[in-house]
C-alpha positions as CSV (number, residue, x, y, z in Angstrom):
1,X,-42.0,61.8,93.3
2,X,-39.9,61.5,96.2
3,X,-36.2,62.1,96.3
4,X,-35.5,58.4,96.7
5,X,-38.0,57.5,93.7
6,X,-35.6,59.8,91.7
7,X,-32.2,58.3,92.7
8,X,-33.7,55.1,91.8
9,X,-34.7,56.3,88.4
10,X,-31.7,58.6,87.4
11,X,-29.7,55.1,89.0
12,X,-31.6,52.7,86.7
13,X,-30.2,55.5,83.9
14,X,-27.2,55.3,84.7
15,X,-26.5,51.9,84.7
16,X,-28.5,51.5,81.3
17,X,-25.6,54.3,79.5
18,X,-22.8,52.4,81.5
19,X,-23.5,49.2,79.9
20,X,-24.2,50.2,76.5
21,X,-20.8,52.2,76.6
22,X,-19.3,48.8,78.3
23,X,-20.6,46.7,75.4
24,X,-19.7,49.3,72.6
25,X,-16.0,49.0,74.1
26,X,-16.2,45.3,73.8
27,X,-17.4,45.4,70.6
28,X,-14.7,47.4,69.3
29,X,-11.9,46.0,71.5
30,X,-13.3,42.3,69.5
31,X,-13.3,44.2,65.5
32,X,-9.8,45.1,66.6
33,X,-8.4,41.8,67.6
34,X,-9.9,40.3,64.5
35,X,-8.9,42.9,62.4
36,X,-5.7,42.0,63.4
37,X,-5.8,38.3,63.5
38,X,-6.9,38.8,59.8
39,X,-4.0,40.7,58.9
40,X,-1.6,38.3,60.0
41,X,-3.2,35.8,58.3
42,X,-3.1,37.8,55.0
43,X,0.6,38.6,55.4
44,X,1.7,34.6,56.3
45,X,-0.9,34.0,52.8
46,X,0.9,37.0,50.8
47,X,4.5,34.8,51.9
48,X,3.1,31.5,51.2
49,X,1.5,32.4,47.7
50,X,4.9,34.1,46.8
51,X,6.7,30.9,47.3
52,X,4.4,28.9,45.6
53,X,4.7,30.8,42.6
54,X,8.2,30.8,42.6
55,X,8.1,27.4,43.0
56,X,5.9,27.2,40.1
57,X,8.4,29.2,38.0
58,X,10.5,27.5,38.5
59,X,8.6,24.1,38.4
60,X,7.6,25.6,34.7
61,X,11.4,25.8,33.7
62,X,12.8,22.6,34.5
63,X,9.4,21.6,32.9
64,X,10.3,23.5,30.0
65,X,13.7,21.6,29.4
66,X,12.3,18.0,29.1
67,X,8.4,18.4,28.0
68,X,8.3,18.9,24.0
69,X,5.8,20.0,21.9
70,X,3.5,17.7,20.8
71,X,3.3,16.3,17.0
72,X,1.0,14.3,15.5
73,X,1.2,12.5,12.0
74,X,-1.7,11.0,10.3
75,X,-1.6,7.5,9.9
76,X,-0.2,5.1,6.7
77,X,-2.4,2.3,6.0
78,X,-2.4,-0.4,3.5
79,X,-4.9,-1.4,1.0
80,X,-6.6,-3.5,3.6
81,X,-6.8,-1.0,6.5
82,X,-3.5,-2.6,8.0
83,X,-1.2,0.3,9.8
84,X,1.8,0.5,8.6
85,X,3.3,4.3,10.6
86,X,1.0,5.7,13.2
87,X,1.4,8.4,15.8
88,X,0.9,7.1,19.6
89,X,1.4,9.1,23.3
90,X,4.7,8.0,24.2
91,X,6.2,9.0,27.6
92,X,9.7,9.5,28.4
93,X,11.0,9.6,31.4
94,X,13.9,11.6,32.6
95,X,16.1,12.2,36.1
96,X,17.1,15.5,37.6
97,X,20.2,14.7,39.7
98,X,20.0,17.9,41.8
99,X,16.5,16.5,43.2
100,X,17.8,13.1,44.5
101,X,18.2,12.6,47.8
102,X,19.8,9.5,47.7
103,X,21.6,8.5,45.1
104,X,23.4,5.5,45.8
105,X,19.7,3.9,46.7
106,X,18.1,5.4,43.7
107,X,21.2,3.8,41.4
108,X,20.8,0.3,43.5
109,X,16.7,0.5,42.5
110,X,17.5,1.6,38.5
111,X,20.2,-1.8,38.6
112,X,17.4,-3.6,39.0
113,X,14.8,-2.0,36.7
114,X,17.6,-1.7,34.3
115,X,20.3,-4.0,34.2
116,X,22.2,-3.4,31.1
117,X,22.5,0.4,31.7
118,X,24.5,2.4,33.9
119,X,23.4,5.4,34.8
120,X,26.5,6.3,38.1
121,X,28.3,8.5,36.1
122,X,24.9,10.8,34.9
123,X,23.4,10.6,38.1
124,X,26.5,12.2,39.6
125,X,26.3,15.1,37.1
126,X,24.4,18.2,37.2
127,X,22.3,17.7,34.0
128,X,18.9,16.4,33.4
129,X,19.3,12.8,31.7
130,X,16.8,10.1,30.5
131,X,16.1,7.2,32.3
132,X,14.1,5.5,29.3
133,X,12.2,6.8,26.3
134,X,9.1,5.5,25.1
135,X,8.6,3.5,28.3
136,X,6.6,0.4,28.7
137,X,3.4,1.1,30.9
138,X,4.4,-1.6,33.4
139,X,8.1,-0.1,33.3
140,X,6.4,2.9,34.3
141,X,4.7,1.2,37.0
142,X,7.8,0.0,38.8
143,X,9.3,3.7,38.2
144,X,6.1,5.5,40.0
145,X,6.3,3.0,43.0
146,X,10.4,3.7,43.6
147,X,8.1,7.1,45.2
148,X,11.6,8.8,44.5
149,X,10.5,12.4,43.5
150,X,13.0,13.5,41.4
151,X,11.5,11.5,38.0
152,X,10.3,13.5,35.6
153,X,8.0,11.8,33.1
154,X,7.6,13.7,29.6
155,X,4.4,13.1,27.5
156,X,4.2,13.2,23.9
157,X,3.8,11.5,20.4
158,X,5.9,9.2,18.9
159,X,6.0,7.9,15.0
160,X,5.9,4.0,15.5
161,X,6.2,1.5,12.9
162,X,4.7,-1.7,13.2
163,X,5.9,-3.8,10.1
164,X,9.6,-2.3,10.8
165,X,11.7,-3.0,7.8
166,X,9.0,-4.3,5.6
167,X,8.3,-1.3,4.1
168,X,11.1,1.1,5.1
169,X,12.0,2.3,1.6
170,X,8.7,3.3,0.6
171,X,7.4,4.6,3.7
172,X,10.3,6.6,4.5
173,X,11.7,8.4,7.6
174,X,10.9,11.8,9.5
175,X,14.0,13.5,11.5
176,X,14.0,14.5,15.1
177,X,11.7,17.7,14.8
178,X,8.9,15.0,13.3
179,X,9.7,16.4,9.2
180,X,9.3,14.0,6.8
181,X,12.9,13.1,4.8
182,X,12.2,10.3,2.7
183,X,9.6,8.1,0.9
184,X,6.2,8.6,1.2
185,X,6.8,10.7,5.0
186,X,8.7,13.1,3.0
187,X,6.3,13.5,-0.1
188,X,3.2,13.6,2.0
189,X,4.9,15.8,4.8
190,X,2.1,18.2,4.8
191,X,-0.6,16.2,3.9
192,X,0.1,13.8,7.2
193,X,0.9,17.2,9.7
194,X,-2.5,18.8,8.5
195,X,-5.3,16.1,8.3
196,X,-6.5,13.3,10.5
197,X,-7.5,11.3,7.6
198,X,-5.4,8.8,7.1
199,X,-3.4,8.0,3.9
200,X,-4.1,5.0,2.0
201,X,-1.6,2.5,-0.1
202,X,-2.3,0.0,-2.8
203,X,0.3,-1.7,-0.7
204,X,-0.5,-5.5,0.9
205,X,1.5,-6.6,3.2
206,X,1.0,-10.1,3.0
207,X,2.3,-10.1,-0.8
208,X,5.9,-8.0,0.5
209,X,6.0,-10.3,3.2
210,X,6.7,-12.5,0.8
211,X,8.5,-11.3,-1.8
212,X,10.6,-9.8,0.7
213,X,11.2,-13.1,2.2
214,X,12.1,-14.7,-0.8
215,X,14.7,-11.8,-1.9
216,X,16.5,-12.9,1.7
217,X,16.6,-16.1,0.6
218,X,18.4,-15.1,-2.7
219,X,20.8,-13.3,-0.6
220,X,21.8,-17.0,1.0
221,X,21.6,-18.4,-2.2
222,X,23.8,-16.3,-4.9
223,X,25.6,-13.9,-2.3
224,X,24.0,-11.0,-4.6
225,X,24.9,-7.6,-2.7
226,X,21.5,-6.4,-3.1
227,X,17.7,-7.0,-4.6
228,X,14.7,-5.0,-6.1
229,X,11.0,-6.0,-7.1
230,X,8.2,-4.3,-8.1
231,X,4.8,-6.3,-7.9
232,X,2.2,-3.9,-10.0
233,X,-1.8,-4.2,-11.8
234,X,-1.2,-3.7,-15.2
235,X,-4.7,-2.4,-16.0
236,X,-4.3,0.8,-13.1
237,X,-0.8,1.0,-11.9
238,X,-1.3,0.0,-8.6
239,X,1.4,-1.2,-7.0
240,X,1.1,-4.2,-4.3
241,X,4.9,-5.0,-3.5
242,X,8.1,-2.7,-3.9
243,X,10.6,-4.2,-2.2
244,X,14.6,-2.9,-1.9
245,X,17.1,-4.5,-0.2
246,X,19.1,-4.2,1.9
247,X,16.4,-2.2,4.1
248,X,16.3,-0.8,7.7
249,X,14.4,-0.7,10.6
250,X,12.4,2.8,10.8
251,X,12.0,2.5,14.5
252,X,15.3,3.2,14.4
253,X,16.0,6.8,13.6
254,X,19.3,6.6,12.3
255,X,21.0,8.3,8.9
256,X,21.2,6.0,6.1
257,X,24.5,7.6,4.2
258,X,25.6,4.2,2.1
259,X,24.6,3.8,-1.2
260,X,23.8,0.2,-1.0
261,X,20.6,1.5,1.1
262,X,19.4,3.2,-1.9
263,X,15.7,1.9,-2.9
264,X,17.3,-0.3,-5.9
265,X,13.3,-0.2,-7.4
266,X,13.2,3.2,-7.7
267,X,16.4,5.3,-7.1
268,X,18.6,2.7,-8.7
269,X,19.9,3.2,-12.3
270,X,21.3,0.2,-14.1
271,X,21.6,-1.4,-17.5
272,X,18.9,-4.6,-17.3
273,X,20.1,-6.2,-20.5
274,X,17.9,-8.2,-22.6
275,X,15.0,-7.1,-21.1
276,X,15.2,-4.3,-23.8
277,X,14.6,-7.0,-26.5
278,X,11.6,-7.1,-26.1
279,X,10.7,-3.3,-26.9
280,X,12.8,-3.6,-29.5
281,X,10.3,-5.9,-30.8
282,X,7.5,-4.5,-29.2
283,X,8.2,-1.4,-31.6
284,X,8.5,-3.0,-34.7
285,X,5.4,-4.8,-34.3
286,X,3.3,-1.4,-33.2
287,X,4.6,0.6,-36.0
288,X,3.9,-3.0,-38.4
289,X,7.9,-2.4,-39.4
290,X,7.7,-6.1,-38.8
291,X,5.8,-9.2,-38.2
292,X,5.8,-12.1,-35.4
293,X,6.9,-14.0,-38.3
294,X,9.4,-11.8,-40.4
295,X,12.6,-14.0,-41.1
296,X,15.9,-12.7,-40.6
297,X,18.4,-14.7,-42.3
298,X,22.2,-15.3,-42.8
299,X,22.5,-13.2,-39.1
300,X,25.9,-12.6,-38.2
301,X,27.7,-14.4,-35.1
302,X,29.5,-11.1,-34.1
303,X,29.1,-7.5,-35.9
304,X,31.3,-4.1,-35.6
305,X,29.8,-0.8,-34.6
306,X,33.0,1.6,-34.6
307,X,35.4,0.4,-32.5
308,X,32.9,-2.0,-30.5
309,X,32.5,-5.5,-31.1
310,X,28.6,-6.9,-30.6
311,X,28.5,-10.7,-30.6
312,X,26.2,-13.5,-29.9
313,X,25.7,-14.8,-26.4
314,X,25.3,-18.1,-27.8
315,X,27.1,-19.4,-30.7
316,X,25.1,-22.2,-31.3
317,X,21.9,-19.8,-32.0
318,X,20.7,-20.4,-35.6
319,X,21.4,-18.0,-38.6
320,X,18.2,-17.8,-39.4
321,X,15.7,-17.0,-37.5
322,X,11.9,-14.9,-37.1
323,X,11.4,-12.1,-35.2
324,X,9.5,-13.8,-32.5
325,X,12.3,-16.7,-32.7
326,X,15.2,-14.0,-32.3
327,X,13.5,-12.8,-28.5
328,X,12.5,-16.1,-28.0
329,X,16.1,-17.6,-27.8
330,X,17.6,-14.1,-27.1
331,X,19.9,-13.3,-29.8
332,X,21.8,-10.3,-29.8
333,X,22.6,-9.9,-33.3
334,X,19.1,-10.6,-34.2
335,X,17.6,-7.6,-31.7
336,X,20.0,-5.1,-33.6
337,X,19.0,-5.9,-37.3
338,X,15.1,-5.6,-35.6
339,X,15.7,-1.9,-33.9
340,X,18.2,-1.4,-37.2
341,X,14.5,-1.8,-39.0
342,X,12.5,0.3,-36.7
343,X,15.1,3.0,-37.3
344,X,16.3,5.5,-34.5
345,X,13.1,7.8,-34.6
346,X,10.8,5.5,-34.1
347,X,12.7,3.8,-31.2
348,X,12.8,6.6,-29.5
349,X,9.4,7.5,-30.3
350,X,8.4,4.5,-28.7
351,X,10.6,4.4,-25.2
352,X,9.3,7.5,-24.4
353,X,5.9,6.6,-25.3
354,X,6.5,3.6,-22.8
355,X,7.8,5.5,-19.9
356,X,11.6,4.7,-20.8
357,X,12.9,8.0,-21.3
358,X,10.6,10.1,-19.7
359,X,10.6,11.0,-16.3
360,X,8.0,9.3,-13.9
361,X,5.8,11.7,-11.8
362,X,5.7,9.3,-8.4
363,X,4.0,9.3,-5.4
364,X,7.7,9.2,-3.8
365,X,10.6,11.7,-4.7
366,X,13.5,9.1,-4.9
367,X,13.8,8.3,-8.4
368,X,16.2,8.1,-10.6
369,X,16.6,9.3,-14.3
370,X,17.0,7.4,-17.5
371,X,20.5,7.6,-18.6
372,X,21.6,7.2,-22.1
373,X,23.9,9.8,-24.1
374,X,23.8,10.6,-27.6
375,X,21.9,8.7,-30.1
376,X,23.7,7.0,-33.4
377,X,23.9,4.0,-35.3
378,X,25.9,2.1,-32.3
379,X,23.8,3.5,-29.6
380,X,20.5,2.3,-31.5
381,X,22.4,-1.1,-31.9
382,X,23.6,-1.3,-28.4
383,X,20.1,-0.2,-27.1
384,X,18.2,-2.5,-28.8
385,X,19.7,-5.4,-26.3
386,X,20.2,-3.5,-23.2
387,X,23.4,-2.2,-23.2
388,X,24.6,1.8,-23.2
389,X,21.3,2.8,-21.6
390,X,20.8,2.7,-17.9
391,X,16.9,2.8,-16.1
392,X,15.3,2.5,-13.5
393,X,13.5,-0.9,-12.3
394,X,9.7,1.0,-12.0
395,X,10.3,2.4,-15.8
396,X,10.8,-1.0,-16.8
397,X,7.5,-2.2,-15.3
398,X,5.6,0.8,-16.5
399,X,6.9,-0.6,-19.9
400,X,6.2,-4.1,-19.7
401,X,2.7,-3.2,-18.3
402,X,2.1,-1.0,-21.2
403,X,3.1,-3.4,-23.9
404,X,1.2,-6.1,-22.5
405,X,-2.0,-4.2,-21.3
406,X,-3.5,-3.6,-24.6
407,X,-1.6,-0.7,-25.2
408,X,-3.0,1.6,-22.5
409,X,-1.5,4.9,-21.0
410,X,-0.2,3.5,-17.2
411,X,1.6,5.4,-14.3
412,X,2.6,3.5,-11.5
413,X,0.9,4.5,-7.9
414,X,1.2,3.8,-4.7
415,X,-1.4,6.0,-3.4
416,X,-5.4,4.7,-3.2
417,X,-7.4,6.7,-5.9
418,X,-11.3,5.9,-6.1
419,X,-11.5,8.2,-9.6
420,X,-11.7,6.0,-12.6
421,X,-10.2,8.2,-15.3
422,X,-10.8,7.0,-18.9
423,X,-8.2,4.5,-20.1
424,X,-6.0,5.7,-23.0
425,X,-4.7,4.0,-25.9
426,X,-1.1,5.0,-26.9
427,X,0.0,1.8,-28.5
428,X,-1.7,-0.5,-31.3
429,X,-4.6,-1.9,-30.0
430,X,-2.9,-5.4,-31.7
431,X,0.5,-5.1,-30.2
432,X,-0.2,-7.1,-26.9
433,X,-2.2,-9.8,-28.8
434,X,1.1,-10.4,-30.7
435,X,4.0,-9.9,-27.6
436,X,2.3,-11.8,-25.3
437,X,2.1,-15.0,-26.8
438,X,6.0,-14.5,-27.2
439,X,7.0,-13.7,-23.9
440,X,4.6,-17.2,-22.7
441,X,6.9,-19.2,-24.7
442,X,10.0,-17.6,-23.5
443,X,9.3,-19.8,-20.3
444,X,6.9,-22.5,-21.6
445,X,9.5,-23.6,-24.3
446,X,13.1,-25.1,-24.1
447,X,14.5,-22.9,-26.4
448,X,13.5,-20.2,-23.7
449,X,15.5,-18.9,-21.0
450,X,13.1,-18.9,-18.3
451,X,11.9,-21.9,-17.6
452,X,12.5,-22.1,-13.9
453,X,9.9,-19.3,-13.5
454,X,6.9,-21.7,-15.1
455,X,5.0,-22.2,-12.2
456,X,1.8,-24.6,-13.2
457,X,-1.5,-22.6,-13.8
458,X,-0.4,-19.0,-13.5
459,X,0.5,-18.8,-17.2
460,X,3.5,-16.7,-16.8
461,X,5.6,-14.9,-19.3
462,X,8.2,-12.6,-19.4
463,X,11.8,-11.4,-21.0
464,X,15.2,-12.3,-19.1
465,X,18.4,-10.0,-18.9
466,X,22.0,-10.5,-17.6
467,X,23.9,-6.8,-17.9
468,X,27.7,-6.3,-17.2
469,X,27.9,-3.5,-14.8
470,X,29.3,-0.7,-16.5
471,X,32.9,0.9,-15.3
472,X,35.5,3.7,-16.4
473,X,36.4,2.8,-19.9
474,X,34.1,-0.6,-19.9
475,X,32.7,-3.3,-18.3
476,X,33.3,-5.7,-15.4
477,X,32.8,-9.2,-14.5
478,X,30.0,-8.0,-12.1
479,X,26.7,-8.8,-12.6
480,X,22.8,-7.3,-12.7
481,X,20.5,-10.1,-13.5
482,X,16.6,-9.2,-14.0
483,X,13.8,-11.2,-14.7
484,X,10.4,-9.1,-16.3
485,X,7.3,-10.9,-16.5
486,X,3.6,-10.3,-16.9
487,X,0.9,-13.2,-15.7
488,X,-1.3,-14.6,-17.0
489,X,-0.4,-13.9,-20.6
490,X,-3.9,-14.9,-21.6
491,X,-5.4,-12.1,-19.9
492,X,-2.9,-10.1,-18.4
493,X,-3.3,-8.5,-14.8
494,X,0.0,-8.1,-12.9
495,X,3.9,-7.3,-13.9
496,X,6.3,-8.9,-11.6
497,X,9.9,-7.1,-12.4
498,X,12.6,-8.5,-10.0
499,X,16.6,-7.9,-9.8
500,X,19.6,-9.4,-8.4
501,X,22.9,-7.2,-7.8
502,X,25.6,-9.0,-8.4
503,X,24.2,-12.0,-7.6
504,X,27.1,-15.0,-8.3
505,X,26.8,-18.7,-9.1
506,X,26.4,-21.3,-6.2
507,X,27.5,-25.0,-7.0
508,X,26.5,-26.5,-4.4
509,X,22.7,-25.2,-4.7
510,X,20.2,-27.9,-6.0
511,X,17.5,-26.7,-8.7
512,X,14.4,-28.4,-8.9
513,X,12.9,-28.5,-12.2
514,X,9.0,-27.8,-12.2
515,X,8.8,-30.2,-15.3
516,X,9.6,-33.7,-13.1
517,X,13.1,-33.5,-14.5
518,X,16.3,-34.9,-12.2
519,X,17.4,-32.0,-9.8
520,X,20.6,-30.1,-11.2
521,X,23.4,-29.5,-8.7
522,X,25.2,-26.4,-9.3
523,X,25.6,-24.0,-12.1
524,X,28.8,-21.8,-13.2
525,X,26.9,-19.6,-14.8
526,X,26.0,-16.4,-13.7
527,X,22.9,-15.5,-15.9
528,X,19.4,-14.3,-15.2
529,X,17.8,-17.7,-16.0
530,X,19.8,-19.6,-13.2
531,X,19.3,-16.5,-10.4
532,X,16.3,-14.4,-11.2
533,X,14.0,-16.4,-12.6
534,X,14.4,-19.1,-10.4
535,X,13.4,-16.5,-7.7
536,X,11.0,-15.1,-9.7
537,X,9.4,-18.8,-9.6
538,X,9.4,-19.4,-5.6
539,X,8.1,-16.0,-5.3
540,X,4.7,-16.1,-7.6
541,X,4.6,-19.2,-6.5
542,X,4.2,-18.3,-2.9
543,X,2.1,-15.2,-3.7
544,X,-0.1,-16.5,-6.6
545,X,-3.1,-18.0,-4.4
546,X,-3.5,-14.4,-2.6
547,X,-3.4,-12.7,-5.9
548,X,-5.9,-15.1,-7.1
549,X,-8.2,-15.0,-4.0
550,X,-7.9,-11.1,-3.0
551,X,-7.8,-9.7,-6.7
């Protein structure tokens, strides 16, 4: 090889190692400016992901101040499937002042959306405020196009109740941390938090509709303070209508703290009157102490029980009269010498067998307690027509219904129960054969005090009973005026108790007699059989074709 050959070669060398070496250079001079690109990139990432946390944080704690905790309630229903309280998403939503960016514009847009509210003086202020709860979805609408960013909408569940005031004192309320506090919300509390299964009533809502329609009619009518019924199967104890009023609107969460918003049907104690005849009766007849047709004679028009006066209501009652004629006409002397017969054990025997004076284990905690004091010759004579012992509207019907039922164990219900438990007798198996016939004629007859209440083809009976309200050292001028009837006395089904509170006479009110009689214009007086009963007409009258279509 010559020397040239070799320059060439170790040349062609030569340049081969030179460019690898460039190349390796270049190669590392590239990993280094990418390597540092990257780095950058992760620092500008490390700032940016900081802030957005923070801003989350921070996001989460304003968050925290409006959003709630979710609560859910199972539904109510009626016997038909009808809702009556029901837990829905709801969304409130809410303004943070400190976010608005304009707030004279944001105040000219709410003005618009809103007109009756003002919101200058919290929009001004540092604190988060609400703009409107449980807003309308096309409210919301309007809201979300404003595009202001500093609404803040808050989702949750809200207890809604469709029916309002129709069934407020037997459904009940729930406070502001969703606990029940009343009615049925209250007894149920944990039964309603717990399952989705929703809770069923014997309730129907087209029947205390009705009733509770009529009741406000009353109001118009007799200026009575206050009203109470009790619609009920005799046979089961279902009860289809418990109305009170006056009632409230449960979509309105507001503390109820007067007494006249107590449920009258249930929580309300009072002395009913005459209704009590008719256990008076009722006992004798069970315990055969006395017949339909045992004559009392030579009755007193007034009698003296230590230093109390009882006397007739009527003078122009007859001396002599049967047992069935004494509750017919509703003598007061007559009912005494009947529980004077049945004798004070017995009596009591029997209220208590009826429900009267023993306490009622109901589906609702608001209930009140027989009251009656010591027993004695006066207070058996004073019981036996209503006076000196005070009840409760649903004992009377548990009463009535047992008396009239064939003499069968009944507790009043409100809640649906499929189990068909085994009817027991407690009372003669006779008794209702005998009483029910009575109570018929008490608003078939003229010598009755019901008539107004004999609607055509509903075969109704029942007992009337106009009580003096009770005060320190006596008794007022002040009325309770009760009407309790059972229909239809040939085959008994449903107990319709109803009471007026202080209802007083109207003059100028026209009553139609069902009979074809002239109408009668005004009344002075202030008895059960010119306000109750004529109530207790327009009522089964309007309800009658449902109960005889549905049940």
């Amino acid at each position: 090889m010559s020397e040239l050959d070799k320059d060439i070669e170790n040349s062609d060398k030569y340049n081969s190692e030179f460019s690898y070496d460039e190349n390796k250079s270049n190669l590392k001079i590239s990993f280094e400016r990418i390597a540092f690109i990257f780095f950058v990139f992760f620092i500008i990432a490390i700032i940016f992901s900081s802030k957005v946390i923070l801003l989350s944080l921070n996001h989460k704690q304003e968050q925290k101040k409006v959003f709630k905790k979710e609560n859910f309630r199972s539904s109510i229903l009626d016997k038909d499937g009808n809702i009556l309280a029901k837990s829905v998403p709801i969304v409130n939503v809410g303004i943070n002042p400190n976010l608005v960016i304009n707030k004279e514009k944001l105040l000219i847009s709410l003005k618009l959306l809103f007109p009756k509210k003002d919101f200058k003086k919290r929009m001004y202020g540092k604190k988060f405020f609400y703009v409107k709860k449980k807003i309308k979805p096309e409210k919301l609408e309007e809201i979300i196009l404003l595009g202001d960013k500093s609404f803040i909408q808050e989702y949750g569940i809200a207890r809604v109740y469709p029916n309002g005031n129709l069934f407020s004192h037997v459904i009940g309320q729930i406070d502001n941390n969703n606990n029940g506090i009343s009615g049925l919300e209250k007894t149920f509390d944990y039964e309603l938090r717990t399952s989705r299964d929703p809770l069923k009533l014997t309730l129907d809502t087209d029947i205390q509709y009705l009733i509770r329609e009529e009741l406000i009619k009353s109001e118009s009518i007799f200026q009575n303070i206050g009203s109470a019924a009790i619609l009920m199967d005799i046979n089961n104890g279902n009860i289809l209508s418990m109305v009170s009023l006056p009632d409230f609107n449960l979509n309105k969460r507001e503390k109820i703290k007067d007494v006249k918003f107590i449920n009258r049907a249930t929580k309300g104690v009072y002395e009913f009157g005459s209704v009590f005849k008719t256990f008076a009766l009722a006992a004798g007849l069970n315990y055969k102490i006395v017949e339909t047709d045992t004559k009392f004679k030579d009755l007193e028009k007034r009698i003296t029980c230590g230093r109390n006066t009882i006397s007739e209501y009527d003078d122009k009652i007859p001396s002599d009269l049967t047992a069935e004629e004494i509750l017919i006409r509703s003598g007061n002397i007559g009912s005494v010498r009947i529980a004077q017969k049945v004798g004070i054990e017995n009596y009591k025997k029997f209220l208590k067998l009826i429900g009267i004076l023993s306490n009622i284990n109901f589906d609702i905690q608001e209930v009140g307690q027989t009251q009656l004091g010591k027993w004695g010759k006066c207070k058996l004579a004073t019981v036996a027509f209503g006076h000196g012992i005070a009840t409760t509207l649903l004992q009377v019907a548990k009463g009535y219904s047992i008396i009239s039922n064939g003499g069968f164990e009944v507790n009043p219900k409100l809640i649906q129960n499929e189990i068909n438990t085994e009817k027991k007798r407690i009372l003669d198996e006779n008794l209702s054969i005998k009483i029910n016939p009575i109570l018929r004629k008490i608003v078939s007859t003229k010598e009755g005090t019901a008539g107004f209440a004999n609607v055509e083809g509903y075969q109704i009976g029942g007992k009337t009973g106009t009580a003096d309200q009770p005060t320190k050292g006596g008794y007022s001028k002040k009325k309770v005026n009760t009407f309790a009837s059972i229909f239809p006395t040939s085959n008994p089904k449903f107990v319709l108790v109803l009471m007026l509170d202080e209802p007083k006479p109207n003059k100028e009110f026209i009553y139609h007699y069902r009979d074809g009689r002239n109408p009668y214009k005004g009344n002075w007086r202030n008895t059960a059989g010119w306000t109750t009963v004529w109530v207790a007409g327009q009522i089964i009258e309007k309800i009658g074709p449902i109960l005889a279509t549905k049940y």
